[in-house]
C-alpha positions as CSV (number, residue, x, y, z in Angstrom):
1,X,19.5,0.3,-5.3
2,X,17.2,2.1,-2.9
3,X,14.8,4.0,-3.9
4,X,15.5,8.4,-3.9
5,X,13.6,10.5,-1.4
6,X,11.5,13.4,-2.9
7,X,14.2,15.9,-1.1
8,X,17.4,15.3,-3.2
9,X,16.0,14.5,-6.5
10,X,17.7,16.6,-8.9
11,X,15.6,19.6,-11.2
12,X,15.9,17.0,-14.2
13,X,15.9,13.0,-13.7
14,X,17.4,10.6,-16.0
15,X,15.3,7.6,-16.9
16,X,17.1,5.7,-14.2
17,X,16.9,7.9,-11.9
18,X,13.4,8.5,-12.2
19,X,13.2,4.5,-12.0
20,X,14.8,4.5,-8.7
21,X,12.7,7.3,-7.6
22,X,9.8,6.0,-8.1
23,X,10.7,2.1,-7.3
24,X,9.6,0.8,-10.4
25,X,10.6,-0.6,-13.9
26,X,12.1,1.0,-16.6
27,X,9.6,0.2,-18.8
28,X,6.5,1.4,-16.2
29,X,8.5,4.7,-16.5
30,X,8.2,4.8,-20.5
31,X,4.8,3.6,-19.4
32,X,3.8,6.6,-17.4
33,X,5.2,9.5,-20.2
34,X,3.5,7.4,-22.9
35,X,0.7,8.5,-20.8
36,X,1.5,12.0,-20.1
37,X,1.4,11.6,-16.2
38,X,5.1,12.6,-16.7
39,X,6.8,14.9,-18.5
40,X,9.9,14.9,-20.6
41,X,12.2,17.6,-21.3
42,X,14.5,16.5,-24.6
43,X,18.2,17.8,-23.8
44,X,19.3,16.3,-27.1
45,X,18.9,13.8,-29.2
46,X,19.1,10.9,-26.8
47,X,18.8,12.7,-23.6
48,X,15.5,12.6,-22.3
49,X,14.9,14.1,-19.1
50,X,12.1,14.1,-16.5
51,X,11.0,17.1,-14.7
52,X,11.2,16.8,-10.6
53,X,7.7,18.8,-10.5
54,X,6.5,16.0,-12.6
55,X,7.7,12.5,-10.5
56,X,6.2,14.7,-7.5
57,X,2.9,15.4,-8.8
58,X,2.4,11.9,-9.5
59,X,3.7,10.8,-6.0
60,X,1.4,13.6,-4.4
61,X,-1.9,12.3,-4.4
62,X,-0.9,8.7,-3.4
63,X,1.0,9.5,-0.6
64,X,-1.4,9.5,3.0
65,X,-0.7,10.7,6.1
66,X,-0.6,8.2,8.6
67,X,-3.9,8.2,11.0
68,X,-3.2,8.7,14.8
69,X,-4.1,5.5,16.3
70,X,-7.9,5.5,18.1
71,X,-8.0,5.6,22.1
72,X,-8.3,2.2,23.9
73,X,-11.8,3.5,24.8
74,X,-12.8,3.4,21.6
75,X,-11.5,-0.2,20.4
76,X,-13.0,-2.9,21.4
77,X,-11.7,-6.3,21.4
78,X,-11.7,-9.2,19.7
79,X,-13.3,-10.8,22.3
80,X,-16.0,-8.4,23.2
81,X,-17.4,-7.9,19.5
82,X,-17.9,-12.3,19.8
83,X,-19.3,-11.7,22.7
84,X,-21.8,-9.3,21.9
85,X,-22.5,-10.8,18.9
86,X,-24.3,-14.4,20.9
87,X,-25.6,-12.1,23.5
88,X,-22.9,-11.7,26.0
89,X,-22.7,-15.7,26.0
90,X,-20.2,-18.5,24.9
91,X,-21.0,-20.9,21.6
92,X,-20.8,-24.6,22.3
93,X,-18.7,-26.0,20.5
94,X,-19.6,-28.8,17.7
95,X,-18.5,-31.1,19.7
96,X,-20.6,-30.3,22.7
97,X,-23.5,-30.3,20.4
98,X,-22.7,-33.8,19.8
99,X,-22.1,-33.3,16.0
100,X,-18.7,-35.1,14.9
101,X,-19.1,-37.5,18.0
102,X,-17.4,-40.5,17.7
103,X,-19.7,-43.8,18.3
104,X,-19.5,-45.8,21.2
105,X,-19.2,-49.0,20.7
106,X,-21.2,-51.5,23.5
């Protein structure tokens, strides 16, 4: 199943809902309350339930907003950063060295 967005999870998750919320395993979810980054509200004796504010707070700080993308001015190619590296000029090739030459034979 895909995984929830932030906006419909319910006030209290089940342990497979929080699963699917968070796009992991069931057992990275016992994981992460074993660990106390979330946190369980007992509705009985076999009804744990996660808290929304919880899932979210550990979702928060690894989300990123995306960066705009830099002005062409700005970039430069490929091309021009080889170019500037060997002074503006072209490498020879191994070849036009004469390294991996093949012998002539007379």
């Amino acid at each position: 199943m895909p995984p929830i967005p932030p906006e419909q999870l319910p006030l209290l998750l089940r342990i497979d809902t929080t699963q699917r919320a968070l796009d992991c395993s069931r057992q990275h979810v016992y994981n992460l309350i074993s660990a106390g980054l979330l946190k369980v509200v007992q509705l009985g004796r076999r009804a744990p339930r996660i808290t929304r504010e919880s899932v979210l707070a550990l979702v928060a700080p690894r989300v990123e907003t995306p960066r705009p993308p830099a002005a062409p001015s700005e970039t430069k190619t490929l091309l021009d950063r080889a170019l500037a590296r060997t002074g503006g000029k072209p490498r020879k090739s191994k070849a036009q060295h004469g390294e991996n030459a093949t012998p002539q034979s007379p």
